[in-house]
Each structure stands twice: as structure tokens, then as C-alpha cells.
N, C-alpha and C positions, 0 to 999 in steps of 0.2 A: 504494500500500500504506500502511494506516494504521500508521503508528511502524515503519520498516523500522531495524530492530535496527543496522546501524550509522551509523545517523544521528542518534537520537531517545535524546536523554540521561540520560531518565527508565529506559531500559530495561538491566536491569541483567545480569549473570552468566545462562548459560543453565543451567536447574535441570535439565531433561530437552531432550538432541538430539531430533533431527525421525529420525532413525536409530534411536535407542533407546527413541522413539513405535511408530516401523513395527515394531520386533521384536517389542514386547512385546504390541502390539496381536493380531498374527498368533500369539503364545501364547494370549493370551486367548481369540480366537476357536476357537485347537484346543482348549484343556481346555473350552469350555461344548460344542463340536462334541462330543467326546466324553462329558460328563455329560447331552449330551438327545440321543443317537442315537436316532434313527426318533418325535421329538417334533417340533414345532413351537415352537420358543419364541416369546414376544409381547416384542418389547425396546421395556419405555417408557422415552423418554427423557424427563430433565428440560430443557426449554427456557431459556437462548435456549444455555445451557453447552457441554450437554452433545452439542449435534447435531454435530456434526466429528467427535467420538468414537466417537458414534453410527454414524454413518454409514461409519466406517474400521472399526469393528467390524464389525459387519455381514454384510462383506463376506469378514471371515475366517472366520465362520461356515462350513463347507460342511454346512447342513444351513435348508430353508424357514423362514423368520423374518416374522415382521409386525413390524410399526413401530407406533407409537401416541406419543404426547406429552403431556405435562403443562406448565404454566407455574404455578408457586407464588411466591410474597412476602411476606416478613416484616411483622409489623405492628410496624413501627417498630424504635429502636432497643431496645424492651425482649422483643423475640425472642432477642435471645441468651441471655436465662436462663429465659425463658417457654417457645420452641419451638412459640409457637403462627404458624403461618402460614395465610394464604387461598389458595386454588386459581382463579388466574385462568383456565386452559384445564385443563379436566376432560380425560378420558380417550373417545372414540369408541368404544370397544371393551368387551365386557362381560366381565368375567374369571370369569366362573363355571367352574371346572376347565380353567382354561387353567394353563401351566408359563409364567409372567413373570418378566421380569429387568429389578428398574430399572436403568436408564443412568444415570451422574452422574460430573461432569466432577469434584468435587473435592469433599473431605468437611474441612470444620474441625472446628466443635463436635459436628455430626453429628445436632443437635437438629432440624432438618430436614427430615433424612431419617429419625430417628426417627417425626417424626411422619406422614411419608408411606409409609413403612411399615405400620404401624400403620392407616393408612388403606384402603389398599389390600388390605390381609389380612381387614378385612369383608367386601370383594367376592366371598370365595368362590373365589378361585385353588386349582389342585393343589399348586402348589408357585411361590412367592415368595424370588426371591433380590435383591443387589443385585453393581452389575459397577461398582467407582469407578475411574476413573482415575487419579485422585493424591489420596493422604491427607495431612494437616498431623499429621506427628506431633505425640504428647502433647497435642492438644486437643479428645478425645473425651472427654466426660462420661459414658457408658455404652459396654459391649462391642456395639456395632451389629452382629455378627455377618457383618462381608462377607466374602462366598464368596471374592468375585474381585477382586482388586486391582493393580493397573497397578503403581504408583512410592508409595512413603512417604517425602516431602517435610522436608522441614523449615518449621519453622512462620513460612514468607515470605510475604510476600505476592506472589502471580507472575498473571500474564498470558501468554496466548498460548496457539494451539488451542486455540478456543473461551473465554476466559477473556479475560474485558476491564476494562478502568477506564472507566466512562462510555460503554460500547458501543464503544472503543477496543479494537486489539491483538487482537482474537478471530482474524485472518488468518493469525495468526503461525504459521509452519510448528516451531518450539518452544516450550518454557513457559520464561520468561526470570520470573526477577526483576524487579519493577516498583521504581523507586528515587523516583517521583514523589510527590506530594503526594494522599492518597486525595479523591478529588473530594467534594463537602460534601453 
């Protein structure tokens, strides 16, 4: 196991239990269960984040779902006030009057997923929502408008389920505080 939380002393305080992951995950999947009865939702997820979430989601759905995936990247460090990013893996799937819900493991500035938003709403969907797992409070620069929200964080830096440092700690069956040095 990559950084087994009581070994590895970079990893700090747990921000969310692997307990109160599974409760609120299994909420989530009842309230979209209940806002798309007798739909199909299309859940795109953000890669490499947001797939364990994805995937635990999913599965509390009890109602048919597809899957589909994105891979985006910032262009450098001047995305954080830009928001402009590139789509390294497009979407398989054609969203004209389909009911979609991105998946995304974690929202800071939100610039993003503003902008993937926004992208994805030319395609023609009936209806576009987003399902985040953990927000960084106070460091949204616009009201993103999410439906569905997991856990609203405090503005740490954390790792684990899915969330990594350098492809590190994504294993991690909690989201721990990262105490390390951010890689360069």
C-alpha cells in the first residue's frame, strides 16, 4: 500500500472516515436514485480523481447508469486564474438529450469544472448536473451550482480515495490531510 497512514509521516489528521465515505456515498446514490427514477443517467467521471468515487457511486444508484470518462489539464500554473484547460481523453459517448452527471473527486477554485461544464452543455444534454465529493471551502470564485455534494472541507490540502500527490495515496481507504512537501 502506497503511504499506509500509520507509517508514512507526511500523512496527516483524517478529514473524512472511510465510514462516513460509505454513508454519505449511499445518500448520494438515493437522492440522484430518486431525482432520475425511470431515467438512465450517463455518470462522467473526471479521471485519474475521481474513478473510486465513481465507481462507489455507482453502485448506490439503484437505477441503469453508463459510465463515460474525461481526462483534462491545466495549462500551467496560470490556470488558476485563467481556467482555461485541455481535454486529454474526450468523452465516447454522444450527449444529445441524454440526463448527465459529472463525477469529480474534489472542487477548489472550481475554474475547472466551470469550464467543463460549460463545455459539455454545447453537446446538447436534457439535463447537466455535477455530483462533487469534497469541496474546499471559500475557494470558489463563482456559485458552480452543485446539485450534489459529498463533504465541504476545509481548504487543506488532502489525499486519499482517489486523491494523490504525484500518483501517491489515491489507495487510501480515507481522505487524510497531506503534511508533505507538494511535489514540484
Amino acid at each position: 500500500m502506497s503511504g499506509h497512514p500509520n507509517q508514512d509521516p507526511v500523512l496527516g489528521p483524517v478529514v473524512v472516515s472511510s465510514d462516513d465515505l460509505a454513508h454519505r456515498i449511499d445518500e448520494l446514490g438515493a437522492e440522484i436514485t430518486a431525482d432520475y427514477a425511470d431515467r438512465a443517467p450517463l455518470l462522467v467521471g473526471v479521471l485519474k480523481g475521481a474513478a473510486m468515487f465513481m465507481a462507489d457511486l455507482s453502485r448506490a444508484i439503484a437505477l441503469p447508469v453508463e459510465f463515460d470518462f474525461m481526462a483534462v489539464a491545466s495549462y500551467g500554473s496560470a490556470t488558476r486564474t485563467s481556467g482555461v484547460v485541455r481535454i486529454l481523453k474526450d468523452l465516447d459517448v454522444d450527449l444529445s438529450n441524454r440526463d448527465v452527471i459529472i463525477v469529480e473527486d474534489i472542487v477548489d477554485s472550481g475554474l475547472t469544472l466551470a469550464y467543463l461544464r460549460k463545455n459539455l452543455a454545447h453537446r446538447g444534454p436534457r439535463s447537466l448536473e455535477i455530483c462533487a465529493l469534497l469541496v474546499k471551502d471559500g475557494l470558489q470564485r463563482s456559485d458552480l451550482d452543485l446539485r450534489y455534494v459529498g463533504f465541504r472541507i476545509p481548504p487543506a490540502f488532502v489525499v486519499g480515495y482517489g486523491l494523490d500527490v504525484a500518483e501517491r495515496y489515491r489507495n487510501l481507504d480515507a481522505v487524510h490531510e497531506y503534511l508533505g512537501p507538494e511535489p514540484a
